[in-house]
N, C-alpha and C positions, 0 to 999 in steps of 0.2 A: 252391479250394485255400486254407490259412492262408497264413499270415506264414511259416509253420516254414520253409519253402524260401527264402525268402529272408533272413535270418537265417542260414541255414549257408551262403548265397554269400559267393565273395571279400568281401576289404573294399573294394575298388575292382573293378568289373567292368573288364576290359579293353576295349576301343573297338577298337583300330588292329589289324589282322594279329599285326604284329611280339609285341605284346604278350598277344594271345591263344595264339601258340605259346609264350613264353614259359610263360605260364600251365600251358599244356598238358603244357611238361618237368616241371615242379615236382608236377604231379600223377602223372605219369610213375615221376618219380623216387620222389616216396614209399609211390607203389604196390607199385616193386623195392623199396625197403626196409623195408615191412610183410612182403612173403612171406618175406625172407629172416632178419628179425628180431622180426617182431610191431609191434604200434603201441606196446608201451613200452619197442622200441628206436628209436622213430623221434626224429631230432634234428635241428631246423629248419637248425642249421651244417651235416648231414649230406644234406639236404634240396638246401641251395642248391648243394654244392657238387659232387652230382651231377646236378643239371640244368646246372650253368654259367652257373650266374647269382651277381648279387651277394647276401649276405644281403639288404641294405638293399632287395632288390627285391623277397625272398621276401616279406618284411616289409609290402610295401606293399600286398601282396594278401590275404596270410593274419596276422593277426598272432600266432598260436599255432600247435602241431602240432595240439592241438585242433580248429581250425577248419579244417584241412587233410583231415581223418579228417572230418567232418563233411561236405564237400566231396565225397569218395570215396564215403560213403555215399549222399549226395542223388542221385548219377552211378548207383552201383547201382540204388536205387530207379526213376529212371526206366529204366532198363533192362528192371528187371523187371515195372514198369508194362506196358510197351512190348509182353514177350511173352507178359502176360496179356492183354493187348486183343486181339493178333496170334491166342491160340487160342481166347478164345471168342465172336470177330467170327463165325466160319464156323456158330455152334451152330444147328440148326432145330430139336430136339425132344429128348424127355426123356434118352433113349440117348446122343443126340449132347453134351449134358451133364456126361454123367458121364464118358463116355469122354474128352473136353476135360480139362475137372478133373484126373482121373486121368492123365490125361499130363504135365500142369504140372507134379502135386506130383512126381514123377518127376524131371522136368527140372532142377526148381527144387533137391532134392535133391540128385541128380547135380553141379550148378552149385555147390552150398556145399560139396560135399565136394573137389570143384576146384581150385579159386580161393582159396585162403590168405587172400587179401586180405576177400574178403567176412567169410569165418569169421573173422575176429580182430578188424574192426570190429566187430560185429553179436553177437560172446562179450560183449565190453566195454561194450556201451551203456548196462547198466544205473549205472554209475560216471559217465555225461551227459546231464546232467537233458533236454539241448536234442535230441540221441541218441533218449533214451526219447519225446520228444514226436514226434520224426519218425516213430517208428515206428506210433504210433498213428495218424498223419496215415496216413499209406500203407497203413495195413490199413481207413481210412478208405473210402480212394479207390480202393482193390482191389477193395473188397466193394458199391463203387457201382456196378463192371464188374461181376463177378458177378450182383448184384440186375438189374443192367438187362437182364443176358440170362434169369434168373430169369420175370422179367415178359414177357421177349418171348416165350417158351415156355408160358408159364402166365399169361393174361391175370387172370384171379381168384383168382388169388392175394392174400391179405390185402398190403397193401403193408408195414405193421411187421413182420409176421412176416418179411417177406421182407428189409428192411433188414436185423435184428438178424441174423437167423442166417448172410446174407451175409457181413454185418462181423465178427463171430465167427467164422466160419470162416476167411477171412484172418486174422484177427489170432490164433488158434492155431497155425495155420499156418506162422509165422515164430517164435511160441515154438517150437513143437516142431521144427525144423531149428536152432532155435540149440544145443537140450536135445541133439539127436540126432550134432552133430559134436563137444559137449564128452565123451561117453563114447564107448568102444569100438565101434568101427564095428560088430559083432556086432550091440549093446544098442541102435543108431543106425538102423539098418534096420527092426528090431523096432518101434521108436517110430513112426517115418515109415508102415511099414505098418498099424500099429495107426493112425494120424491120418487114413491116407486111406480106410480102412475106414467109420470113424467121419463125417468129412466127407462121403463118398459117400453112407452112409444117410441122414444129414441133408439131403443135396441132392436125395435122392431122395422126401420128402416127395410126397404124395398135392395133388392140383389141388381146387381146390373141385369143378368140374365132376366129375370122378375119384370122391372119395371123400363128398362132399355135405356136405362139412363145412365149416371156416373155409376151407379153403386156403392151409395152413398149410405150408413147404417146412420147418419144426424136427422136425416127430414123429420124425425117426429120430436125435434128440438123446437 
């Protein structure tokens, strides 16, 4: 993993109990006040003074709302790390693949259109240059779970081919759910279906063994 995760941690990590529940409200708190407001109603006075703490202390963790949203995000990411490992730990064979996949983008779907909080960090990200860098990091590290289940399925598999189209595939994958919850849930369906259409034929590429050729998992790019 980069720097990038650490870089959107606190500015002081907490140590003690006491201090890490503190922590815990203030992230709490501006979780309730992004769904209820967005993140450019979010106000650090607003912040401390529904968790119950002083400013002086929000301060000593976070020093911006910036870095607060930053915070929320790096918590989602590992989340969503978490339940991409979780569905394609169990995969044995090509079927078993696609069906995994296709249930993620589903879920993951389902989750953004949910969850206020995720969609309003992750609309904005392009407006934080440190935002945009996570995200690459994380479609990085997505498409290194995918590729490793890639290869345990398909041992001859080219291994480039199977990097890039991994990490490509993640990392459209979070374009098109951010593309998908900014218009018309109608037009937001359409897109997601039309992604996992797309993703699927590309996952479904031919094995070297299979088709006698590179072993290449992109051809249905």
């Amino acid at each position: 993993m980069t720097t990038t995760p650490d870089r959107a941690a606190p500015r002081r990590m907490p140590t003690q109990q006491r201090s890490r529940e503190r922590v815990e409200r203030m992230l709490l708190a501006a979780r309730e006040i992004i769904a209820a407001d967005g993140t450019d109603g979010l106000r650090m006075a607003q912040v401390a003074e529904r968790a119950g703490v002083p400013i002086g202390s929000l301060y000593q963790f976070f020093p911006d709302k910036a870095a607060i949203i930053r915070m929320l995000a790096m918590r989602c990411n590992e989340e969503s790390r978490a339940c991409i490992r979780a569905g394609l730990e169990p995969v044995a064979d090509e079927a078993g693949l696609l069906t995994a996949f296709g249930t993620l983008i589903d879920e993951y779907y389902a989750l953004f259109r949910a969850d206020p909080v995720i969609s309003d960090i992750w609309s904005g990200m392009q407006a934080d240059k440190l935002l945009r860098e996570m995200e690459v990091e994380e479609s990085r590290l997505n498409g290194r779970l995918l590729a490793d289940t890639i290869r345990r399925i398909r041992p001859g598999a080219d291994p480039a081919d199977v990097e890039a189209t991994a990490f490509l595939v993640m990392h459209l994958g979070e374009a098109t759910m951010r593309l998908a919850i900014a218009v018309p849930p109608e037009e937001g369906d359409r897109l997601v279906a039309t992604y996992r259409r797309m993703a699927l034929e590309a996952l479904a590429g031919s094995s070297a063994e299979d088709a006698g050729g590179r072993g290449s998992v992109s051809a249905g790019m």
